[in-house]
Every structure is written in structure tokens, then in C-alpha cells.
KEVO-594428 format. One record per residue (C-alpha): residue number from 1; residue in three letters; x, y, z. Coordinates in steps of 0.1 Angstrom, whole numbers, plus 2048, in hexadecimal, padded with zeros to 3 digits. Layout:
<atoms>
  num  residu    u    v    w
  NUM     ALA    X    Y    Z
...
</atoms>
This chain:
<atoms>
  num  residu    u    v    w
    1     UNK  80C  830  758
    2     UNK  807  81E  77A
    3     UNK  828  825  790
    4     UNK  82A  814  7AD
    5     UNK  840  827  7C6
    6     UNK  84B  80D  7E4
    7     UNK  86C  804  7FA
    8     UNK  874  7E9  80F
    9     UNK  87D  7FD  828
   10     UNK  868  815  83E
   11     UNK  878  837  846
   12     UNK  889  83A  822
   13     UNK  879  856  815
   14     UNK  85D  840  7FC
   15     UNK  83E  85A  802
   16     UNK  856  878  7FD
   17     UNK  860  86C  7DD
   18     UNK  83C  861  7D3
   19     UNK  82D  883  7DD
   20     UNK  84C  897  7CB
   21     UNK  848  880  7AD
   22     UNK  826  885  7A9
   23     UNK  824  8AB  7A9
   24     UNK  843  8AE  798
   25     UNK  831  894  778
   26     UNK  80B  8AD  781
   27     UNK  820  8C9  773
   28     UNK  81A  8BF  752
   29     UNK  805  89F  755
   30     UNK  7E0  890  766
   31     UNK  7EE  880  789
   32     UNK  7DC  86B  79D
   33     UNK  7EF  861  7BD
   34     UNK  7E4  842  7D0
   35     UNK  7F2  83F  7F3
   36     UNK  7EC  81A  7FD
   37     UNK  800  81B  81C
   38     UNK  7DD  819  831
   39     UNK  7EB  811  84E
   40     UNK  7FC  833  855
   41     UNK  7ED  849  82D
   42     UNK  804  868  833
   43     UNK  803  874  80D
   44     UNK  7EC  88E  816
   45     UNK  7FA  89F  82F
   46     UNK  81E  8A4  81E
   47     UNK  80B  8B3  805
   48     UNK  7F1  8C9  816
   49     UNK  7D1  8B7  805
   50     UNK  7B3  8B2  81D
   51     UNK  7A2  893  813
   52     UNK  77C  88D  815
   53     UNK  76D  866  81A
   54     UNK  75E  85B  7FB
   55     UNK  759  836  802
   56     UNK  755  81E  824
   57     UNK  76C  7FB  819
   58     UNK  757  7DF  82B
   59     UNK  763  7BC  82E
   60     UNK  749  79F  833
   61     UNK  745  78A  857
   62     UNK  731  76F  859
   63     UNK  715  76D  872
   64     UNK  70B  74C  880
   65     UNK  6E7  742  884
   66     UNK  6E8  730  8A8
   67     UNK  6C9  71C  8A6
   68     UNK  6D7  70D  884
   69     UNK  6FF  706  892
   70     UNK  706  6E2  89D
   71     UNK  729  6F1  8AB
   72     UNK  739  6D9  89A
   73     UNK  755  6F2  896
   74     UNK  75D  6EF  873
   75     UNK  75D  714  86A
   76     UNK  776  71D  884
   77     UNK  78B  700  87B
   78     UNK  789  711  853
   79     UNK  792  72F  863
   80     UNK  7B5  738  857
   81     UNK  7B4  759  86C
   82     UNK  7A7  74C  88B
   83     UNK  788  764  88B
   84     UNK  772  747  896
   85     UNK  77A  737  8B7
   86     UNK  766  71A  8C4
   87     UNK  761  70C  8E6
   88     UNK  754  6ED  8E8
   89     UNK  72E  6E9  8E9
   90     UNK  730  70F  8DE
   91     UNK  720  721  8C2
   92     UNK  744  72E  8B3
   93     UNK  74A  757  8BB
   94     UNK  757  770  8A5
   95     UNK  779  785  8A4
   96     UNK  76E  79D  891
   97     UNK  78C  7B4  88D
   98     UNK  7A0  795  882
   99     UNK  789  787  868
  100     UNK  792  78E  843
  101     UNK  76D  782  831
  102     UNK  77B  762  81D
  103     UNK  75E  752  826
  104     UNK  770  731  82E
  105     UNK  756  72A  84A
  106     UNK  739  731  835
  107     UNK  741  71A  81E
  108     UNK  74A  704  839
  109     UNK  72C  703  84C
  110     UNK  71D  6E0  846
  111     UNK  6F7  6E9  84F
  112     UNK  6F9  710  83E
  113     UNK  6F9  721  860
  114     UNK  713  73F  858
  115     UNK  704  75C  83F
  116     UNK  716  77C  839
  117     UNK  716  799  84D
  118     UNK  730  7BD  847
  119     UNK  744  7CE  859
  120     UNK  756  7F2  852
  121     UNK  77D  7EA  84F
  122     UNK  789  80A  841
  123     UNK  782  82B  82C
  124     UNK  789  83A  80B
  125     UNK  790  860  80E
  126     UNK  79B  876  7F3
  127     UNK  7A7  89B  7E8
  128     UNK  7B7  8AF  7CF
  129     UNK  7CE  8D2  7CD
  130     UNK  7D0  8E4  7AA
  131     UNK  7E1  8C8  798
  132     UNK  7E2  8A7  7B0
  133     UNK  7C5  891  7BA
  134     UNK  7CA  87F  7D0
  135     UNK  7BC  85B  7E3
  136     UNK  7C4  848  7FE
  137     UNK  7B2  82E  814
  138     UNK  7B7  830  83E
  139     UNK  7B2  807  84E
  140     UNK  79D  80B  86C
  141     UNK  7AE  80B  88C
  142     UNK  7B0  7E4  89E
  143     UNK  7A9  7D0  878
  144     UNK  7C3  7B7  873
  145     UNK  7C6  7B4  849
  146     UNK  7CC  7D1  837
  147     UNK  7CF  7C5  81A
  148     UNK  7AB  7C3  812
  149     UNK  7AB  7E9  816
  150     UNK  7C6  7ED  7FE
  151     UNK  7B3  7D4  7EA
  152     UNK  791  7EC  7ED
  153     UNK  7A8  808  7E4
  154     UNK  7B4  7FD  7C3
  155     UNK  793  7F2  7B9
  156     UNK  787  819  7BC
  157     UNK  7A4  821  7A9
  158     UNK  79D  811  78C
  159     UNK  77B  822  787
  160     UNK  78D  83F  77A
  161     UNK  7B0  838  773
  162     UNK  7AA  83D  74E
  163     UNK  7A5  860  756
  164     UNK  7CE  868  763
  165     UNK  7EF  864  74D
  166     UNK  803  856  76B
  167     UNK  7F6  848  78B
  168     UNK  810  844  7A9
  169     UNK  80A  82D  7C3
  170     UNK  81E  832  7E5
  171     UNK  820  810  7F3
  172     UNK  824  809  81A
  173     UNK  842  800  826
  174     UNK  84E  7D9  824
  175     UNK  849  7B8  80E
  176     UNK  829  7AB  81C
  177     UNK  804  7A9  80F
  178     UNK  7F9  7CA  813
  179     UNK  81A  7D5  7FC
  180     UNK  812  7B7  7E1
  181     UNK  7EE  7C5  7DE
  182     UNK  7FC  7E4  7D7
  183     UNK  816  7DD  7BD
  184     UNK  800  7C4  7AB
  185     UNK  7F8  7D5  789
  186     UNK  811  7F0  78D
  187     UNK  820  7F3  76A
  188     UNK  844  800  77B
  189     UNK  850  802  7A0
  190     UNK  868  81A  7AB
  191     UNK  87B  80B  7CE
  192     UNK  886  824  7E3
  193     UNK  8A2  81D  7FA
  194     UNK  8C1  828  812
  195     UNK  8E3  823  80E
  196     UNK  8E6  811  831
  197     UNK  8E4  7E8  83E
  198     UNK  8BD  7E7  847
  199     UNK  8B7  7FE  829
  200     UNK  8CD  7E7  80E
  201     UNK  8C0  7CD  81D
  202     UNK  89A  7D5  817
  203     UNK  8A4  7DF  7F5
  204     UNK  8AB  7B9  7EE
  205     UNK  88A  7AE  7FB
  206     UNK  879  7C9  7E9
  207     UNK  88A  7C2  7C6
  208     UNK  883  79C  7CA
  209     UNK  85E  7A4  7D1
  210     UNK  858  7B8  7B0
  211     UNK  86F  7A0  79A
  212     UNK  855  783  7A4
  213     UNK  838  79A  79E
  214     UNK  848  7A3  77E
  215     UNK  848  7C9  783
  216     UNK  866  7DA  774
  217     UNK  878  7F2  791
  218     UNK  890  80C  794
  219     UNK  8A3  816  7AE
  220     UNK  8A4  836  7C2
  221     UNK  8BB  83E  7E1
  222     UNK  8B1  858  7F8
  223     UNK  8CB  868  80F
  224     UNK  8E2  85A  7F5
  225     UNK  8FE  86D  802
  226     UNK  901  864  82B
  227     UNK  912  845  822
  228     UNK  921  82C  806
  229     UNK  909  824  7EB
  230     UNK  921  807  7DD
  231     UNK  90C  7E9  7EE
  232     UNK  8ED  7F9  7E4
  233     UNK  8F5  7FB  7BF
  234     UNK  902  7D9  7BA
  235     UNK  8E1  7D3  7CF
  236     UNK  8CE  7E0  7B0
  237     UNK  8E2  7D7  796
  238     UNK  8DD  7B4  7A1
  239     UNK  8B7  7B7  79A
  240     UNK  8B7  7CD  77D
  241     UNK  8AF  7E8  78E
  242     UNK  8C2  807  784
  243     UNK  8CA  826  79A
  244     UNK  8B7  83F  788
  245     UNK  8C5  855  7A3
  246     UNK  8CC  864  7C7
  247     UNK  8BC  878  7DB
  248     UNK  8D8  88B  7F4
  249     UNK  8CE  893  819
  250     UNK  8BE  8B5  816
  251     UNK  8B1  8CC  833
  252     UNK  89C  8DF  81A
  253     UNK  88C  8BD  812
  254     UNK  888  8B3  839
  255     UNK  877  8D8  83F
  256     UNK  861  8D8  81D
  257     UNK  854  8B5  827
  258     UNK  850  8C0  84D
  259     UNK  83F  8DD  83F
  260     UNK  825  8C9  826
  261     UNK  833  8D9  80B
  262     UNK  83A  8C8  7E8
  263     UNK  85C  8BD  7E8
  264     UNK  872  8CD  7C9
  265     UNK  890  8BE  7C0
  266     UNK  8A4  8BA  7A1
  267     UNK  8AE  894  7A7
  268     UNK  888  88F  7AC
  269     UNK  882  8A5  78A
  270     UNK  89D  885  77D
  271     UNK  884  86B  786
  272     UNK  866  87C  778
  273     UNK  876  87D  758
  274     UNK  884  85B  755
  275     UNK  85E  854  75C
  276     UNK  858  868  741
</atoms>
């Protein structure tokens, strides 16, 4: 089963539960976790796995042929991300770091002057301990989409997912693309939230997002005890999203994590079996 583990919200606690989840479900099951968060992966760490690169993710730029361009400016006028600027009477330059390889300009190109070129965008790094393994993608530092990692990522996935019983995916924080690539094909979601304004409020966002991707969600509230969960419940209930439970403030939790060990808990043994 493909269990995607996300959350509105940052801060509420979504890569503790995946990480908990996952080695609570390894003790008697295959467990792949996939942290897709590439802007900031921090799976490994909270578990104590050191990762090795397996795989460069390249993206294609386009490379202009300057005795062929007429600088009529057509490719940069394609160019949705404005990686392609153009002064006039200028051969159009390149933004690299903001260029996502659509190949809008390429096509463009009325006398074939733009072929394809690469550039590296991000790695694919992975690790195991005696009953996780473990992979997660890091965006290079100053590139603008990284949802074409997260994209790269998933593809790698799938080589082998036939090989696990449950593969969890720990989204990053949010509703935007990087998040959608990461939930699209999940066969469940689990949102993890907060019983407080910013953190009910991202729970909405969240729940809307999967019910148009038509992944089926639960609910999970972390720190469910520092304040009313009343608007958060209704909040899920609205969405068909049941509380399958809530995870109390713990300073055993807050040292494990700090400490990268596994974090044991019975409300997380809860959700593992309701996975189950």
C-alpha cells in the first residue's frame, strides 16, 4: 500500500509521524519510506540512516545556436517561467536556475535554432537500518521548481516498489505543486495537523487538495492536547476524514526525535494498525 503522509501545515509534526509509522509497520512488514520533502529531506536524520547518492536528476535547457537565431523573440515570449530574456537585436540569454525544460521555446523556434542541453537539478540518495530503506531526493541549492525533482523521485520509486508491502511517502509542507506531485498515486493520505487557527486552517486546504485528487485521508492531530480539538474535528468530519487519533505533547517524543531515535508511541502503534 502507497501512504502518503502530508499536512498543510509546516511544523505539525508530519515527518515524525511518517518516520514513527514506518518503523512501527517494518516491525512486521517490507517498508519503503519516500521523503519527498526535497527542499529541506530530514527523514534520515530523525532516524539515524546515512544515505548514499544513487542517481543525478537532470532537467533539459535549451541551447541556442547564434548564427541560426533571427532574435525574433519568440522563445522567450513562450517562456512561461521567464528563463529566456530578450533584448532587442539580442540573441535571447538563459536563466538557468529558473528554467523547468518544457521545451516551449524549442518548439517555438521558427528557424530550429534551440536544441537541448542538461543541467543537474538535484540528487537521489538512499539508505537503509535493519528493517527500513529508505529514499529521499535533495533539490539543488538556487533551482526554482521542485517539483521536477519530486517528479524524478517517484519515477525511481516505482522501479522497485513491487518489492515492499507499504510505501510511506512524507510530503513537504503546503498545497502546492511539489505536494500534488507527491500525493498523485498515493492510494491513502494521512493529514497531520494541530489543534490551533493556522493549523485548522491548513487542515482545510489540505483535505480539499486530496478530495480533488481523489485520495482517501484520515486525520491525525499532533499535540492534540495543548488546546481544543472541537474546530479541528468538525474540520474533518466535514471532508470525511476521521480522527483516527491524537498524538499528546510528549517530552519523550521532543527528546527521541532530537536524539534521531525512532519515535515509539502507542497512539502511533493506533495508526499503524488502522493501516493495517
Amino acid at each position: 500500500m502507497k501512504i502518503a503522509v502530508t499536512g498543510g501545515k509546516g511544523g505539525t509534526g508530519k515527518s515524525t509521524v511518517a518516520t514513527a509509522l514506518a518503523t512501527q509497520l517494518a516491525k512486521e512488514n517490507k517498508v519503503l519510506l519516500v521523503d519527498a520533502d526535497v527542499d529541506c529531506p530530514d527523514d534520515d536524520l530523525i532516524l539515524s540512516i546515512k544515505t548514499r547518492k544513487t542517481k543525478d536528476v537532470e532537467n533539459m535547457i535549451p541551447e541556442i545556436n547564434e548564427e541560426k537565431c533571427i532574435k525574433c523573440g519568440k522563445c522567450a515570449e513562450a517562456c512561461k517561467e521567464n528563463a529566456l530574456v530578450q533584448v532587442k537585436k539580442q540573441t535571447p540569454f538563459l536563466v538557468e536556475d529558473q528554467c523547468t525544460g518544457c521545451k516551449a521555446c524549442k518548439y517555438t523556434c521558427p528557424v530550429n535554432a534551440i536544441t537541448e542541453s542538461k543541467q543537474k537539478i538535484g540528487e537521489i540518495s538512499r539508505g537503509e537500518n535493519s528493517k527500513i530503506s529508505l529514499v529521499k531526493a535533495d533539490l539543488k541549492p538556487g533551482i526554482e521548481e521542485s517539483s521536477l525533482v519530486v517528479n524524478a523521485l517517484k519515477r525511481y520509486v516505482e522501479k522497485e516498489e513491487d518489492k515492499y508491502d507499504h510505501i510511506i511517502i512524507d510530503t513537504a509542507a503546503g498545497t502546492h505543486c511539489p505536494v500534488i506531485a507527491a500525493l498523485t498515486g498515493a492510494e491513502k493520505a494521512l493529514a497531520v495537523t494541530e489543534p490551533t487557527p493556522l493549523g485548522n486552517h491548513d487542515l482545510k486546504l489540505i483535505l480539499e487538495l486530496l478530495k480533488k485528487l481523489e485520495v482517501p485521508a484520515k486525520t491525525v492531530i499532533n499535540r492534540s492536547d495543548i488546546s481544543s480539538k472541537k474546530e479541528t474535528e468538525e474540520i474533518a468530519e466535514e471532508f470525511s476524514s476521521p480522527v483516527i487519533t491524537g498524538i499528546p505533547y510528549s517530552k519523550k517524543i521532543q527528546e527521541d526525535y532530537a536524539a534521531g531515535k525512532p519515535i515509539e508511541h502507542e497512539q502511533i502503534n493506533k495508526i499503524a494498525e488502522a493501516i493495517k
